[in-house]
N, C-alpha and C positions, 0 to 999 in steps of 0.2 A: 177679618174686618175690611171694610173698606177706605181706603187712602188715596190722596191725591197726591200724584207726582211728577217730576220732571224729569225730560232726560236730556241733560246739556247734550250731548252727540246731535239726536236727530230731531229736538225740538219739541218732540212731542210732550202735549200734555194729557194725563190720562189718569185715569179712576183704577186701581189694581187692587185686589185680592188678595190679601198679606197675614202673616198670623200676628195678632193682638201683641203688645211688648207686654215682656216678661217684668214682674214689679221686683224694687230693688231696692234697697236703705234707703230712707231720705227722701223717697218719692211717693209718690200717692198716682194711684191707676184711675184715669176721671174719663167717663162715658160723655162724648160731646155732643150737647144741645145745639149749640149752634157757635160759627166762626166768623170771622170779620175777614174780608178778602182787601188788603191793603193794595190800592190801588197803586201805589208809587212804588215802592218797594219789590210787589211782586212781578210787577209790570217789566222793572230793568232785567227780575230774573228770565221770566218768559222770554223775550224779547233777546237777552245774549244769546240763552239757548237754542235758539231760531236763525242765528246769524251762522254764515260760513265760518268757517277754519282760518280763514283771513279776514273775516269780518270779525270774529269773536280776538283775535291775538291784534286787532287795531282799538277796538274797545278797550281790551284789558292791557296795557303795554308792562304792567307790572308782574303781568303773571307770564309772559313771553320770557321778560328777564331772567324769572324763578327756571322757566325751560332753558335757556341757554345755560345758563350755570349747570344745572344736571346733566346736560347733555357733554359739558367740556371733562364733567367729574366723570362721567359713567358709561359714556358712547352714546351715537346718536339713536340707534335702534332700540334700546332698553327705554331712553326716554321717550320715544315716540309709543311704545308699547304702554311704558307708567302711563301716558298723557292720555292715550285714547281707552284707558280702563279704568281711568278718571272720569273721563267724559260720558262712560257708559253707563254709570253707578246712576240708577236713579235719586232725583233729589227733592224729599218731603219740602212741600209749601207752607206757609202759613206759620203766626206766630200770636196768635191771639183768639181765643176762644172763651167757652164757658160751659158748666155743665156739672156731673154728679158725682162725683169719690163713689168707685165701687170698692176699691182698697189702699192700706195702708202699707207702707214699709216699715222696717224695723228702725226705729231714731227719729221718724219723722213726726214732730211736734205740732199741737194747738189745730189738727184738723181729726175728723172721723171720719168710718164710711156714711154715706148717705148726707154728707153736706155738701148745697148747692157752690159752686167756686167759678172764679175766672179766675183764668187761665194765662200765662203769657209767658215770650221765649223763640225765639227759632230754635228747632229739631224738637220742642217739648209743645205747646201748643200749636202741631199742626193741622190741617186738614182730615183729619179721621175721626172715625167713631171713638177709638179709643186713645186715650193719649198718655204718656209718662210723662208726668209734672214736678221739678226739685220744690220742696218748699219756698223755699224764698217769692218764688213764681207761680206764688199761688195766694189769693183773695177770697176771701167769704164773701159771699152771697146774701145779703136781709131780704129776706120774705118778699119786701116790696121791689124788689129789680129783677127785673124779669132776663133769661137767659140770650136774648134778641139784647136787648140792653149791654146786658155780661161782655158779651163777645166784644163792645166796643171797649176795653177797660185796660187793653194794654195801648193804643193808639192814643186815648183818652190821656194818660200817663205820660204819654212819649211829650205830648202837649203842654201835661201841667210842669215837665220838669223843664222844657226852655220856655214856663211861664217863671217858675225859682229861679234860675238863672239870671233872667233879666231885675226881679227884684221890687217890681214895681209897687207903690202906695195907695193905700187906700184913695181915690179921690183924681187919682194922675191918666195923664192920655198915653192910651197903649196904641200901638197901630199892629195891624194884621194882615200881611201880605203876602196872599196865595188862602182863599178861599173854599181851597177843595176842604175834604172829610176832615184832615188832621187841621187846620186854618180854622172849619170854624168850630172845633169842639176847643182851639183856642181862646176863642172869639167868647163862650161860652164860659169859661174858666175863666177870664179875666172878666168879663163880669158879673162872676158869683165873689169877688174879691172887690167890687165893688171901684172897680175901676172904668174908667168911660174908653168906647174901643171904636177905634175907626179900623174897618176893612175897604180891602182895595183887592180886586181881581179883573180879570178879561171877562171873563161871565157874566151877562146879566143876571142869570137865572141865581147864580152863586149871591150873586150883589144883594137881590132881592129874598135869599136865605138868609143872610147877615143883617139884615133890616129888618127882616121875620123874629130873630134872636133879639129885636132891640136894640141890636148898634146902629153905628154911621156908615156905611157902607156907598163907596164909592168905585168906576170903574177905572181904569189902567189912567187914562189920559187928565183924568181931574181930579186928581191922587195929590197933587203938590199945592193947589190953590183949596180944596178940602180941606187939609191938613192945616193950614195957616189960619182958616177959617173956625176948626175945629178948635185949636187950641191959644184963641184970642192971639197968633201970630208970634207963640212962642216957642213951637216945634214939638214933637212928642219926646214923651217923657222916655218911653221904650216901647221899640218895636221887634216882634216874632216874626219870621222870615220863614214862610212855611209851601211858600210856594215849588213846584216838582219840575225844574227846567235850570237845562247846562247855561243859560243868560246870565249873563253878572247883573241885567237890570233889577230886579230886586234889591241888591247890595248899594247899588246907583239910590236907587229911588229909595232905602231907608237912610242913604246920607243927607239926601237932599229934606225931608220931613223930619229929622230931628233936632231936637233941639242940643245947645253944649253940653256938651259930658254927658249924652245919653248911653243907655246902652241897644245896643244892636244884637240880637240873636239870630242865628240861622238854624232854625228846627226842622226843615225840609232839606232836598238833597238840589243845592243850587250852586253856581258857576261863583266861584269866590275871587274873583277880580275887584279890588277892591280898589275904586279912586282914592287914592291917598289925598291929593289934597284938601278935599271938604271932612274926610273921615280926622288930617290932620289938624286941619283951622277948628272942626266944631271939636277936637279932642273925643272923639266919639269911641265907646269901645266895644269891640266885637268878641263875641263868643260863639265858637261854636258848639253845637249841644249835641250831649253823648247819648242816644236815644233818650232811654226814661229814667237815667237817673244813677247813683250809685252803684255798683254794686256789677254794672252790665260789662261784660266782657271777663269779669274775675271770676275763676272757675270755683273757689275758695266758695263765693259769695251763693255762685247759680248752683253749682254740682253739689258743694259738699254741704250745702246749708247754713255755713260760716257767718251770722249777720255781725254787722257795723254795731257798736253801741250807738243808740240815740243822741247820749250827749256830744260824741263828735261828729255823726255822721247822722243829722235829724232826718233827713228823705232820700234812705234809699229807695231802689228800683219798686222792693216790697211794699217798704211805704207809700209810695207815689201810687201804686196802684190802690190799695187799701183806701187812700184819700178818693179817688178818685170816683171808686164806690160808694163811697159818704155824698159825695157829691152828687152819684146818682140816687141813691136815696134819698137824699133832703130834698128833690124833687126842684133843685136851684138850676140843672140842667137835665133836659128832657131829647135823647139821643133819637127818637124815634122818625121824628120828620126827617133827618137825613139815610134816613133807609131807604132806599132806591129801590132796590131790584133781591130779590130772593130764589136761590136755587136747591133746589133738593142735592144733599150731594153724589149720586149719581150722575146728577147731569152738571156740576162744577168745571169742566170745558170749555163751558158752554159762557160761563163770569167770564173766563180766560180772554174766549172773544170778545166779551163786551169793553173790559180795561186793554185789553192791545190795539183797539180800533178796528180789526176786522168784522163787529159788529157794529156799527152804528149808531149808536144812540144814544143818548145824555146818562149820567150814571155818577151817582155818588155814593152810599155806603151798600157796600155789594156783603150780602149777606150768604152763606153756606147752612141747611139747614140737615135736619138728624133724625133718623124714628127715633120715636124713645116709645120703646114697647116691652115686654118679655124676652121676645126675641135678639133683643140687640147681645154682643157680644161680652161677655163675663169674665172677671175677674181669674185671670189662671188658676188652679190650686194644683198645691203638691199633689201626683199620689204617692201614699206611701210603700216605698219597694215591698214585694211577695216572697217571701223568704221560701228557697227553695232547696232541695236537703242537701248537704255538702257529704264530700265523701268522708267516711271514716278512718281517721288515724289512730296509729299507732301509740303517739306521741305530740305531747305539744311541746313545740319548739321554740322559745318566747325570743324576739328580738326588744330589745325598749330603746326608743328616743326620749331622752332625757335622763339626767343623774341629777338631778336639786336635790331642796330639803326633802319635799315631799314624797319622792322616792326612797330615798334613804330612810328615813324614819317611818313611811309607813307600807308602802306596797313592797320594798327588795324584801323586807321581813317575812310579809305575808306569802311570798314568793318560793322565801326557802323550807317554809313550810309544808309546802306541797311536793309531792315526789312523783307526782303524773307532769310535772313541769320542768323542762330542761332549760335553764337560763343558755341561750347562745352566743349573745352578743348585747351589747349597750353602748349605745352612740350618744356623745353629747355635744354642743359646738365647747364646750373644753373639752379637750383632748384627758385632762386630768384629771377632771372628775370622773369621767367615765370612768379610768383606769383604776383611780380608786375606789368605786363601784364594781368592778369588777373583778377586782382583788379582796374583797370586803365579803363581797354577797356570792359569791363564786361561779361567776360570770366565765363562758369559755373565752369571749377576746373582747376587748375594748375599742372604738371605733370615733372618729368625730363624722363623718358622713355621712346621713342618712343613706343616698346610693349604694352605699356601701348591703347597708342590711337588704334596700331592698330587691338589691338584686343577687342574696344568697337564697341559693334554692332549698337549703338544708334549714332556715326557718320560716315556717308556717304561719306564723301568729307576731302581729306588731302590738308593740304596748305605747301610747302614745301619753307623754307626761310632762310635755312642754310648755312652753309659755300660751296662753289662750289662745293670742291671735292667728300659733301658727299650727292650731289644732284641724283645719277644715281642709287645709290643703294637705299636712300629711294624712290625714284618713283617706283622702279621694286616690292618692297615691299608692299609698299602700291596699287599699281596695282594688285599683286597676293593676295589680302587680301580682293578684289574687290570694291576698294575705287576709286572714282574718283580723281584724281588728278589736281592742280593747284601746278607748281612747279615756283618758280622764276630761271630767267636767270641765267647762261646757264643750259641747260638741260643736258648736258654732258661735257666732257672735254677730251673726245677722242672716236675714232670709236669704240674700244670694249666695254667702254661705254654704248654707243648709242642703239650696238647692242642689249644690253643685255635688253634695256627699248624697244626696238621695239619688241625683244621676249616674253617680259610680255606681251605687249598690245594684240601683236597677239592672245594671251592665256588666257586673258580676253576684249574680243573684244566690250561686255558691256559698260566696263568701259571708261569714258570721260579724256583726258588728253587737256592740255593746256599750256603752259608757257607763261611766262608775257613780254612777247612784248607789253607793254600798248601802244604805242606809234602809235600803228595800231586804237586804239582806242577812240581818244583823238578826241574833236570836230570839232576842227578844220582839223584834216587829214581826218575824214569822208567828211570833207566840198570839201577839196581837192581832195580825191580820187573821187567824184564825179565828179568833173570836166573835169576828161579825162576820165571818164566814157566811154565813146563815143567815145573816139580815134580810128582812123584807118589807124596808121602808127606808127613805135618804137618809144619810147621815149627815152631822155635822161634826169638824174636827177644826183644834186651833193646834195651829204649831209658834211656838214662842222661841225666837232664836233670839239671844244675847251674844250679838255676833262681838262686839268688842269694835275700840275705835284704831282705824286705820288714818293716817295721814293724806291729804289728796293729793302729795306726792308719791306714793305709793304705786307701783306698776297695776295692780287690779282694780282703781281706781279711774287709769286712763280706760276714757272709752274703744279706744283701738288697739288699746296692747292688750289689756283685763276684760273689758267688756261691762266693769264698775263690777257692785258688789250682790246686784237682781241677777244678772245674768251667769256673773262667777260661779258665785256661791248659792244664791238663791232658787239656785236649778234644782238645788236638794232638798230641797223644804215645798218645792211644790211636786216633786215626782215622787215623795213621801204621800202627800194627799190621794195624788192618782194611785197610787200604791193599793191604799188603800179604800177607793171607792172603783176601783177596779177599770180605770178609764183617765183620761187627761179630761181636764175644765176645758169648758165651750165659752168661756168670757171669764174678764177680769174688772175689776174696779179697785180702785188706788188712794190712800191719802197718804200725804209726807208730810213730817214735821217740816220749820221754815231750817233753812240750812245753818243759817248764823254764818255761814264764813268758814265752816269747821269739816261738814259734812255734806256728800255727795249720793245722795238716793238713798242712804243707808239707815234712816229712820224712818218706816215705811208701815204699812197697815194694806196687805192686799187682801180683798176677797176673792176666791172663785165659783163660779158656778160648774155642776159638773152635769153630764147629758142626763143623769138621772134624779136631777131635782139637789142632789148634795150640796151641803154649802162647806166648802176649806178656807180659811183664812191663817197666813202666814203674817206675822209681826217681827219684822225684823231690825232690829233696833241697835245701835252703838253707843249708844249714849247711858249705858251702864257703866258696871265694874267687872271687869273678866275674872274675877273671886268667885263670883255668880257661879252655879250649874249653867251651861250654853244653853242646853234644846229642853223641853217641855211640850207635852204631844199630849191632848183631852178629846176626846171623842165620844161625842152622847148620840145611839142610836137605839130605836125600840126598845126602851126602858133597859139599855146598858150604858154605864160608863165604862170606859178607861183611859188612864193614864199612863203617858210614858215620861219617864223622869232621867231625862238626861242616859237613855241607853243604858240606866243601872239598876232602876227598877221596873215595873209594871204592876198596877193595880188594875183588876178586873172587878166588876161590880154589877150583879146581873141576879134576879129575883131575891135581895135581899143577901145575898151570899159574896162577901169580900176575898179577895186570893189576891196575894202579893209575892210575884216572882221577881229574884233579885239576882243579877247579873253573876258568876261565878269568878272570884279571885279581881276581875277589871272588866271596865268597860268595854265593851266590843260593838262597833258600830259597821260592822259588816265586810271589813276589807279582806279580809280571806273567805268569808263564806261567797262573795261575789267573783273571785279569780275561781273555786272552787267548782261553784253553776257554771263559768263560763269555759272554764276546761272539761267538764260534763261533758258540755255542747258540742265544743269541737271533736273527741274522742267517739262523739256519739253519732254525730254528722249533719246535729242541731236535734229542735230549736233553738233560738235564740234565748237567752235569757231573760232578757226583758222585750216586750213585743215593740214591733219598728213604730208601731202607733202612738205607742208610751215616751219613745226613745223622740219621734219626732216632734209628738203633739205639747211634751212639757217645756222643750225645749224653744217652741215658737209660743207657749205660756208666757213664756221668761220674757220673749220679748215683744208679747204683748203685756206683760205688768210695766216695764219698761214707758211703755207708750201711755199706760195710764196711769201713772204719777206724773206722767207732763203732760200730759192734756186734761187732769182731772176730769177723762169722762169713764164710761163704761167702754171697752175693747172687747169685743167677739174676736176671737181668735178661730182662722183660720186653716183648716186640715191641711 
């Protein structure tokens, strides 16, 4: 794709060739329309960049300071080395655009693909075709605001929050001083609020913009008998200081124009010498203003999607934008007349010269614009690793991470049942459990280090049975160590995740991976899957889980340590479906009970669709009694039913003819027969057991069901 960038070193500004960013949690991948080129803002950057090595360390004398201290810590050559491979990192422009959601991440809420948004953020709404956007710093789009529009809506923002700030009433005199693009979508805002506005700029052309919008607009020099004029000689009420110049006159000239106890804002980047005496006689009070709002500079807020509650925190940065687009909808401010100049952005250089003055010529909202064709640049997708034959052993050598309940009680049993399986080792962060796992189940040694197993040559195969979150990093691990893996559900707990275990596999394509979807493997579901064997028309199937209520203190409840209880648990109830229609679903749609206070995603109603017309829906519910049977599995296809009852029976029901197979002595939901295929595999030198399609595609299912219980919309999931 194409980006524009800076290179602090040699000044230059330039158009490069880059690959598209890779989508991540919490962020949404948006194809841009068009971007807003902020004249103040990017102008200081161009403009350092351009300066010498002694020009740039008299500009910045802060960031000199930061070089002396490292240099006294570290030597002077290492720092001059750090500094000029600093200076050589190109640096993305721009913080404000708009345009089209090609994708979503995993957690990210209330957007879809294919909704129009603006955009906003330094490093997230830059200059490119394609951009990675956190939620928070992201706005819908209505129908009627066009993407020329969009692009003004983080500027527009930065405006209306030092218009909050200030506070102003219905009916009261605002002043506005500094008349460029951010000045008068000021100017604009405080009179859709219904406040009367006097502007003051050096520009006539500006002057006669603000007089365009309906205000009082006055030039530099008749600013102070204006004002006295305007406000029957009682001073204003609050004034926006929006003007782009190191002058303290701004700050001069709103002391002199307001009235007692007004407030002063400084929304632009201006020289803050403040004459104390008229600021102290009229008691006057200054604010300066944090760009647009709440929220801006907190990584909590921007990165991780952390919002403020409304009731303490009513207009964050989010919000401020959100309003902002009401505003351009309700049609009470119309951004278009301050559109100056438009460039394709290939030729974006070329703005560059027009805001630094090496072009000449008058210039107010400088616009970047975008094909928007076919051709433009696409959403990454996974592919999924090509499993290639592994060699054949002898022997599987099992090492396992983790000794919990779940090992104890349900896989060391399964384990010992198998005699194609040499338990080697089991590592746990207790030292203790391990050892009594491994005195128990008859484990050759006991370990708390991971490193430990995997750097023993004498086992082949890791069993991974640890806590969720830290399931993606040891599979990539043990992957690139060239172990085969058996990881228990989930396999991940988001798409960067994911990615990073599909990266391993691709790069040891050897090695065998697996997750423990037993439930594909249980004897009764082979019985069943047989039976529509033969099918030759979609099916439909419900899976009823009575999962039982969990506390939201509970660890698999958090979303960063569990991944909650779709992701957890609900992996298995949809890779049961695929299972069974012989493919993962291409989309999902969602409804949830209201939570009450009690429960956390876990009273839920998902549909899938699958590539061949199938419809699977999983219900997965807490708000029973665990007395209940858990699972219950219906399936009507070409004039067959069957049901599966809790992995102890099966009815089959096909031309009139009923057959009820019932589970032998107990239940068995598949946990040996799944160590049993998967030790097959490895002895044999593959396949894999369940195909990487299955293993990948249900698992980014999960978290797209995920995505649509909080968006209550339809989510296509991505291959």
């Amino acid at each position: 794709m194409k980006q524009l960038l800076q290179n602090l070193k040699n000044g230059q500004t330039l158009i490069a060739e880059v690959p598209a960013p890779v989508l991540r949690p919490g962020m949404a991948l948006v194809h841009t329309a068009a971007s807003l080129v902020s004249a103040g803002t990017e102008r200081m950057v161009v403009e350092f960049a351009e300066k010498s090595l002694v020009g740039k360390a008299r500009s910045r004398p802060d960031l000199v300071r930061q070089v002396l201290d490292k240099a006294r810590r570290e030597g002077l050559l290492s720092t001059l080395e750090a500094v000029f491979n600093r200076l050589d990192q190109p640096m993305p422009l721009g913080y404000s655009s708009a345009g089209t959601i090609a994708a979503i991440g995993a957690g990210l809420q209330g957007f879809r693909p294919g909704e129009r948004v603006a955009c906003a953020g330094g490093g997230y709404a830059v200059h490119a075709e394609v951009a990675l956007v956190p939620q928070n710093l992201l706005a819908k789009l209505p129908d009627n605001v066009d993407f020329e529009s969009g692009a003004f809506t983080t500027l527009g923002a930065i405006a209306l929050h030092g218009f909050r700030l200030a506070a102003p009433q219905l009916g009261e005199r605002v002043g506005v001083i500094g008349l460029g693009l951010l000045g008068l979508l000021a100017v604009g805002i405080a009179q859709a609020a219904g406040c009367k506005v006097l502007g003051v700029d050096l520009d006539p052309k500006r002057v006669a913009l603000a007089e365009g919008m309906g205000a009082r607009a006055v030039l530099r020099p008749q600013a102070e008998e204006a004002a006295l004029a305007f406000t029957r000689g009682r001073g204003l009420d609050a004034i926006l200081i929006c003007a782009d110049t190191p002058s303290a006159d701004p700050v001069e000239l709103a002391g002199a124009i307001a009235r007692d106890r007004a407030k002063v804002v400084a929304v632009g980047a201006v020289g803050l010498s403040l004459p104390r005496k008229v600021y102290y006689e009229k008691e006057l009070s200054f604010i300066n203003s944090r760009s647009y709002g709440p929220g801006r500079y907190d990584p909590a807020y921007e990165e991780k999607g952390q919002d403020y509650p409304a009731g303490y925190v009513r207009w964050t940065e989010g919000r401020n934008l959100e309003a902002f687009v009401e505003l351009l909808a309700s049609r009470r401010l119309d951004v278009h007349p301050l559109i100056s100049h438009r460039f394709p952005i290939e030729k974006a250089p070329e703005a560059y010269e027009l805001i630094t003055g090496k072009r000449e010529e008058p210039f107010l909202g400088v616009l970047l614009t975008y094909p928007q064709d076919e051709t433009q640049p696409t959403a990454p997708t996974a592919m999924i690793p090509q499993y290639h034959a592994a060699e054949k052993l002898a022997a599987v050598r099992v090492g396992v991470l983790g000794a919990g309940n779940f090992a104890g009680a349900v896989l060391f049993p399964a384990l010992a049942k198998l005699p194609q399986i040499e338990k080697v080792a089991v590592a746990s962060a207790s030292g203790l459990h391990a050892h009594s796992a491994a005195a128990k189940f008859g484990f050759q040694r006991a370990a708390a280090d991971e490193n430990e197993l995997l750097a023993d040559p004498g086992i082949n195969t890791f069993a991974i049975l640890t806590r969720h979150d830290l399931h993606a990093g040891q599979v990539a691990r043990a992957l690139q160590a060239g172990k085969h893996v058996f990881c228990e559900k989930p396999l991940a707990l988001n798409t960067e995740q994911l990615d990073e275990i599909q990266e391993a596999l691709a790069q040891n394509p050897a090695c065998l991976l697996t997750v423990g979807f037993n439930r594909r493997f249980a004897p009764l579901a082979k019985r069943l899957h047989a039976f529509l064997a033969d099918r030759q028309e979609p099916l439909v199937a419900h899976y009823r889980v009575n999962a039982g209520f969990l506390p939201l203190s509970h660890w698999t409840q958090d979303p960063e340590q569990g991944g909650g209880r779709i992701i957890g648990e609900g992996c298995h109830f949809i890779d049961f479906l695929a299972f069974l229609v012989g493919a993962p679903p291409v989309a999902v749609q969602a409804q949830a009970l209201p939570d009450q206070g009690r429960y956390r995603e876990d009273n839920i109603l998902l549909t899938f669709t699958f590539p061949d017309g199938s419809l699977g829906s999983v219900a997965y519910l807490a708000n029973g009694d665990k007395a209940f049977p858990k699972e219950r599995v219906e399936v009507f296809c070409g004039g067959r039913v069957a049901v599966l009852d809790d992995f102890r029976t099966l009815e089959l029901v096909r031309d009139g003819r009923r057959t009820t197979v019932r589970a032998r002595l107990r239940q068995d939901k598949g946990h040996r027969g799944e160590w049993e295929a998967f030790a097959a595999a490895i002895l044999a030198g593959g396949p894999p057991p369940i195909a990487y399609a299955d293993l990948f595609g249900v698992t980014r299912a999960s978290f797209a069901a995920v995505e649509a219980v909080r968006g209550g919309e339809r989510v296509r999931i991505l291959p």
